[in-house]
C-alpha positions as CSV (number, residue, x, y, z in Angstrom):
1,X,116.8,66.0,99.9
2,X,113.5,64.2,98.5
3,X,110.7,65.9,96.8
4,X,108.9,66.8,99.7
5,X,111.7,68.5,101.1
6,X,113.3,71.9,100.8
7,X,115.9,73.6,102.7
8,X,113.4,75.8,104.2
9,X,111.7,72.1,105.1
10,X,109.1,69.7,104.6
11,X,107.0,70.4,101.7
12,X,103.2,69.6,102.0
13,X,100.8,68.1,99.6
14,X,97.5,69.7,99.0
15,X,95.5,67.5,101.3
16,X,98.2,67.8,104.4
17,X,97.3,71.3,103.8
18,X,93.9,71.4,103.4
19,X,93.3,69.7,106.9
20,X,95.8,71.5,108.9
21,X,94.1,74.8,107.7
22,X,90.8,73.3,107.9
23,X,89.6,74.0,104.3
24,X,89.1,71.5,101.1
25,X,91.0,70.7,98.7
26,X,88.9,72.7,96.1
27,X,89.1,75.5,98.5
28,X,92.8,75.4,97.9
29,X,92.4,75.4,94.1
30,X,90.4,77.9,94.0
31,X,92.6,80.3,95.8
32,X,95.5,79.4,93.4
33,X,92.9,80.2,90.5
34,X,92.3,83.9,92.6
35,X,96.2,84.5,92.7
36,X,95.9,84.3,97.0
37,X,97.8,80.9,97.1
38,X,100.8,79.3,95.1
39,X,101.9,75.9,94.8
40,X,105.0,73.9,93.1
41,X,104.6,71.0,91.5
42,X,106.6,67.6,92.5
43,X,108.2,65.3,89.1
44,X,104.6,63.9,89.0
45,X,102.9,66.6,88.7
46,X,101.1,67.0,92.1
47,X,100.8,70.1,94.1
48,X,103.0,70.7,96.8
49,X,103.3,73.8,99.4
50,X,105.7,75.3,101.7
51,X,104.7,74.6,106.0
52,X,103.8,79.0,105.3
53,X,101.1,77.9,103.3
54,X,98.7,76.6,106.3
55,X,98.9,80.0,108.0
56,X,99.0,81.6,104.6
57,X,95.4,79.8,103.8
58,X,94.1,80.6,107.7
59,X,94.8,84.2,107.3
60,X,92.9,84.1,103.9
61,X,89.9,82.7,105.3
62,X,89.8,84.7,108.4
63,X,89.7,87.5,106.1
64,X,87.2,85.9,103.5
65,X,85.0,85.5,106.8
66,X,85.2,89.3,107.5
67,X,83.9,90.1,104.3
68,X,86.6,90.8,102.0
69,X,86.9,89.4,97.9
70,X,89.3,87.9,96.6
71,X,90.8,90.9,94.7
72,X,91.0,92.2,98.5
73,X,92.7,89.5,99.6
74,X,95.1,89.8,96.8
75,X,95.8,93.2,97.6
76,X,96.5,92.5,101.0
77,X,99.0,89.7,100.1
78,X,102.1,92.1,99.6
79,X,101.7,93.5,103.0
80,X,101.8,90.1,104.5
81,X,104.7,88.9,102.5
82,X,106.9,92.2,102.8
83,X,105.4,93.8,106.0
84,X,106.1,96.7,104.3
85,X,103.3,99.0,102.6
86,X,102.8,102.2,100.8
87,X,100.1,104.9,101.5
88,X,97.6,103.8,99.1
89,X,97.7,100.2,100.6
90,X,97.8,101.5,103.9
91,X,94.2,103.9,103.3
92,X,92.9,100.3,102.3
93,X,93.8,98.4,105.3
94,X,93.1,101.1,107.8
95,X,89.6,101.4,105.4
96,X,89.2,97.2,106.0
97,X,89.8,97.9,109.6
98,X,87.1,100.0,110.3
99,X,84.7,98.5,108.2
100,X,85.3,95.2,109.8
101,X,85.5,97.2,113.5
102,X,81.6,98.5,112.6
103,X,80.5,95.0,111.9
104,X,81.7,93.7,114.8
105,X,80.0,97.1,116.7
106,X,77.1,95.6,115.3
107,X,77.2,92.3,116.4
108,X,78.2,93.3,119.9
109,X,75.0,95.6,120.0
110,X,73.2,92.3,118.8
111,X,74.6,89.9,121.4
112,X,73.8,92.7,124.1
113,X,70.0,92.7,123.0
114,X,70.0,89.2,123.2
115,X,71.4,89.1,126.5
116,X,69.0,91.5,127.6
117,X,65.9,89.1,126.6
118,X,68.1,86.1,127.8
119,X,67.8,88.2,131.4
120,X,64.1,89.2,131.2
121,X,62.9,85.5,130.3
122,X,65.2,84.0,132.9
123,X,63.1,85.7,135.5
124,X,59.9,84.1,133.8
125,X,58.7,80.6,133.7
């Protein structure tokens, strides 16, 4: 086996990463500074993640996009890794749920107003 591979499989560098999440590479550092992302390091010294670690770094920004922090984030990670949670941790995700549901309440009450201006100026020149 090379560097690059593992018996779980190929091992990515940081930019193979970066693109197939869609993220930069500073992006990626600065997860592993926030504890959300780990990487090994090859005999030279360069970063080098498991395949996981794209869906890993989707995941976190889907849930940087819904609003949560990084110390969220971090507190989420266990439940992603183990699938397995206590009742504290669940209270915060159900909590995340619904504030995350309201938002998007909002935003579907916004896209309806806007639909119904869309309809009242498509019967107006």
């Amino acid at each position: 086996m090379t560097v690059t591979e593992t018996a779980a499989g190929r091992l990515l560098r940081i930019g193979e990463v970066a693109r197939a999440a869609g993220v930069s590479v500073r992006a990626l550092r600065y997860y592993e500074q926030q504890g959300l992302l780990t990487a090994e390091r090859s005999p030279s010294g360069q970063r080098i993640y498991r395949q996981d670690a794209v869906t890993l770094v989707r995941f976190i920004q889907q849930m940087y996009a819904a609003g949560l922090t990084s110390r969220r984030i971090a507190e989420l990670l266990p439940c992603w890794d183990s699938g397995h949670t206590d009742a504290e941790q669940r209270a915060m995700l159900h909590a995340e749920r619904a504030r995350i549901q309201a938002k998007v309440d909002g935003l579907q009450d916004a896209l309806d107003r806007l639909d119904e201006v869309i309809g009242i100026t498509d019967t107006h020149p």
